[in-house]
C-alpha positions in Angstrom: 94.9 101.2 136.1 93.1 103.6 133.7 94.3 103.3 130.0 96.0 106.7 128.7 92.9 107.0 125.7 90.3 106.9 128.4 88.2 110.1 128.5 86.2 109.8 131.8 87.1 111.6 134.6 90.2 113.3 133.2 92.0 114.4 130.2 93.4 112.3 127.8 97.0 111.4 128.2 99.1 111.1 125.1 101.6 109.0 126.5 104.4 107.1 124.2 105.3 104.4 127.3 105.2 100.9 126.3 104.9 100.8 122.8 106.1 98.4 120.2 109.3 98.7 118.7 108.6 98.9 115.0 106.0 102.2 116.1 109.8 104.0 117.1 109.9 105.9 113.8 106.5 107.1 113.9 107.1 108.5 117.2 110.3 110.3 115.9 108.1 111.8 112.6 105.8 113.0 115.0 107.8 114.7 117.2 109.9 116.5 114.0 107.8 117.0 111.2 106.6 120.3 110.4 102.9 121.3 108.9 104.2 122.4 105.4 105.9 119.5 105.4 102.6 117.7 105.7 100.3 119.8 103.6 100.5 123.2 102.1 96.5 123.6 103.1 97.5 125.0 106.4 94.4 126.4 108.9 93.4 130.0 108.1 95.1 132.6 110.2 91.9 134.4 111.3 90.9 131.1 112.9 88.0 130.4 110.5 87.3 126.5 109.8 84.9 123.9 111.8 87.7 122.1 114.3 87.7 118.4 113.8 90.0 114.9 114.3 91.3 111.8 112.9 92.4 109.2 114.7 95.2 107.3 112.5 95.1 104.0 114.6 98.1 101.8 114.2 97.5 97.9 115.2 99.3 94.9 114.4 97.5 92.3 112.9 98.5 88.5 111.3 100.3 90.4 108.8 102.2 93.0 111.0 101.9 96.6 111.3 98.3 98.0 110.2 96.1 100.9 110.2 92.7 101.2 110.6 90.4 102.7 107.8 86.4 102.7 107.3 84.3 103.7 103.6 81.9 106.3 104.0 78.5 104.9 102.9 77.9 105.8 99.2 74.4 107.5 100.1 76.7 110.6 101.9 76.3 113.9 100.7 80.1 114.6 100.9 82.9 112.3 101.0 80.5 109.3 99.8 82.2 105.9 99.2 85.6 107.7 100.0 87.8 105.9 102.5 89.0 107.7 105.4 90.0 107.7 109.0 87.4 107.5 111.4 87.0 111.1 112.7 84.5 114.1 112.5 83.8 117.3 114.1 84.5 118.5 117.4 81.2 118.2 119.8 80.8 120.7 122.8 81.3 118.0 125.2 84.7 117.2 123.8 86.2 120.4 125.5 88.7 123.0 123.9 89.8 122.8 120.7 93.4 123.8 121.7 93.5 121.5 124.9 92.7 117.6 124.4 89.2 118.3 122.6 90.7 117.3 119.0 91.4 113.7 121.2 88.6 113.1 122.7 87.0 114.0 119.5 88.9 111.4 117.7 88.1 108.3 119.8 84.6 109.3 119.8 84.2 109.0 116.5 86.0 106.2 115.9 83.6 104.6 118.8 80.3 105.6 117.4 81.4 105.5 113.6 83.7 101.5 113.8 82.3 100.4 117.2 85.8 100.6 118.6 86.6 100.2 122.5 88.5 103.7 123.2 90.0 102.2 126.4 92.3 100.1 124.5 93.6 103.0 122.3 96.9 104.5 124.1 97.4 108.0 122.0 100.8 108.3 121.7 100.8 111.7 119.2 99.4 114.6 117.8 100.3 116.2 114.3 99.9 119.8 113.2 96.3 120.7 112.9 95.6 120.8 108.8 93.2 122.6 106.5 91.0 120.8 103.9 89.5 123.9 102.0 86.7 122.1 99.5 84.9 121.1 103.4 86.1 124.0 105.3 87.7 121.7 108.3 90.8 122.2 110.4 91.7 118.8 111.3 93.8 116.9 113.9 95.3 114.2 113.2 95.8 112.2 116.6 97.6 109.0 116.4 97.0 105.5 118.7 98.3 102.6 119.3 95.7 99.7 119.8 97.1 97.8 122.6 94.1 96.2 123.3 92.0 95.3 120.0 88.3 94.7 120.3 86.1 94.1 117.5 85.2 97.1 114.9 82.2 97.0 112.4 79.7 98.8 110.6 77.7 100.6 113.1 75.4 102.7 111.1 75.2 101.8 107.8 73.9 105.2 106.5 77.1 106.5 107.6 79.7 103.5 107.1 79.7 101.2 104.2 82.5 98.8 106.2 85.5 99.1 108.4 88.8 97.5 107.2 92.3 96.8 108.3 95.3 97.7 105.7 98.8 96.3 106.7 101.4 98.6 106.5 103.4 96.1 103.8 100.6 97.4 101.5 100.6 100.2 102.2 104.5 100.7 101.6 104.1 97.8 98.5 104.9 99.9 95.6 102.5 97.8 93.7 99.8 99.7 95.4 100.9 103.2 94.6 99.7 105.6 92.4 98.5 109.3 91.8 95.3 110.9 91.5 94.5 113.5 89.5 91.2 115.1 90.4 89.1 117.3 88.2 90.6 120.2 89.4 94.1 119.4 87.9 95.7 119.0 91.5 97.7 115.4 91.6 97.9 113.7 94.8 99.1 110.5 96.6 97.0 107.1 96.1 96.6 103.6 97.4 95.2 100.4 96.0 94.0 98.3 99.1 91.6 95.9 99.9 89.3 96.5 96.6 89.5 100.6 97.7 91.5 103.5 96.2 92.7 106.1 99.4 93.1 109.1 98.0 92.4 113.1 99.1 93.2 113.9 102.9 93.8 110.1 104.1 96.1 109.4 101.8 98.5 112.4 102.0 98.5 111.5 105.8 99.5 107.9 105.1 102.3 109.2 102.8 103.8 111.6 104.7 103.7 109.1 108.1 105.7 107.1 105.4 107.7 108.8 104.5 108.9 110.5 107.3 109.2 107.3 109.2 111.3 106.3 106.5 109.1 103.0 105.2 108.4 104.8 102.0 109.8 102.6 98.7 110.2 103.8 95.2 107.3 104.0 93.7 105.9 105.3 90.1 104.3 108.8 90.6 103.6 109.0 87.0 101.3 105.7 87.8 98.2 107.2 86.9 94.5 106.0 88.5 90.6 107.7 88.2 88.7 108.6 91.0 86.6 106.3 90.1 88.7 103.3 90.3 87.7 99.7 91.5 89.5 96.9 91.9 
């Protein structure tokens, strides 16, 4: 039986049958949430903007719940050494934007950039499609459950510097919480994983999904952390 991720021959199937319990509040932010509850950078209304995708991969590793992230290499002309999800730009061959283009778009760039298997990815959601202004991209955030994991790695180095799991109790560890502030003045949601800092885009994803799946903890917003921060 063909997985629900898989591309070929068909559309992909975002299909929420099956999955674990723990992913229950997810599934109930996803189907709730509102875009300006996610970003006030909302896509322009004369449909300007390059369409592209995230995928925001939930997993379960030794340590429980996880997400996948890579680190763009440091030799990138945008983005370099920043942590994201994998995801880029919408090819012709990934269809429509407003059909399942922003999905199929999402597992193949999580295939090319982490070496991930796509057929053991069930998409089980979609959020509002969101505006990053500095880089011009609308962006779709689809989210997956990795029934199935297969190995993930650096696949070209000039575009990845590694590919990491962070476990949501991390994630949610108010230890590992802090703002931004960039050089602009705007402040912004931060975490302290696995010798990174996820800040910009990523990072307001992961807090929001936190938040509105109710896992957030207190945490100090007046914690204070560089751009440049290492570990």
């Amino acid at each position: 039986m063909r997985r629900a991720s898989e591309t070929q021959g068909g559309p992909v199937v975002v299909s929420r049958e099956g999955l674990p319990g723990w992913l229950d509040p997810v599934v109930r932010a996803v189907e709730t949430v509102k875009p300006l509850q996610l970003s006030r950078f909302l896509p322009p209304e004369d449909g300007a903007g390059r369409q592209s995708a995230v995928l925001v991969l939930f997993g379960e590793g030794e340590r429980g719940p996880e997400l996948l992230l890579m680190e763009r290499a440091g030799t990138l002309r945008s983005h370099a050494g920043q942590p994201s999800f994998p995801g880029g730009a919408l090819d012709p061959e990934d269809g429509d934007a407003h059909g399942d283009g922003p999905l199929r778009a999402a597992l193949r760039e999580a295939e090319e950039e982490t070496g991930l298997d796509p057929s053991g990815v069930q998409v089980f959601g979609v959020l509002p499609k969101l505006y990053i202004p500095v880089s011009g991209f609308v962006v779709t955030p689809v989210l997956g459950w990795w029934r199935e994991p297969s190995p993930v790695g650096v696949v070209d180095p000039n575009e990845t510097a590694r590919v990491f799991t962070v476990p949501v109790a991390d994630l949610t560890d108010p230890a590992h919480r802090a703002t931004t502030v960039h050089p602009s003045g705007h402040r912004g949601p931060a975490f302290l994983v696995e010798s990174a800092l996820v800040w910009g885009f990523t990072a307001g994803i992961i807090d929001r999904l936190l938040h509105y799946a109710g896992w957030e903890r207190p945490w100090d917003r007046e914690k204070l952390v560089p751009l440049d921060w290492r570990a």
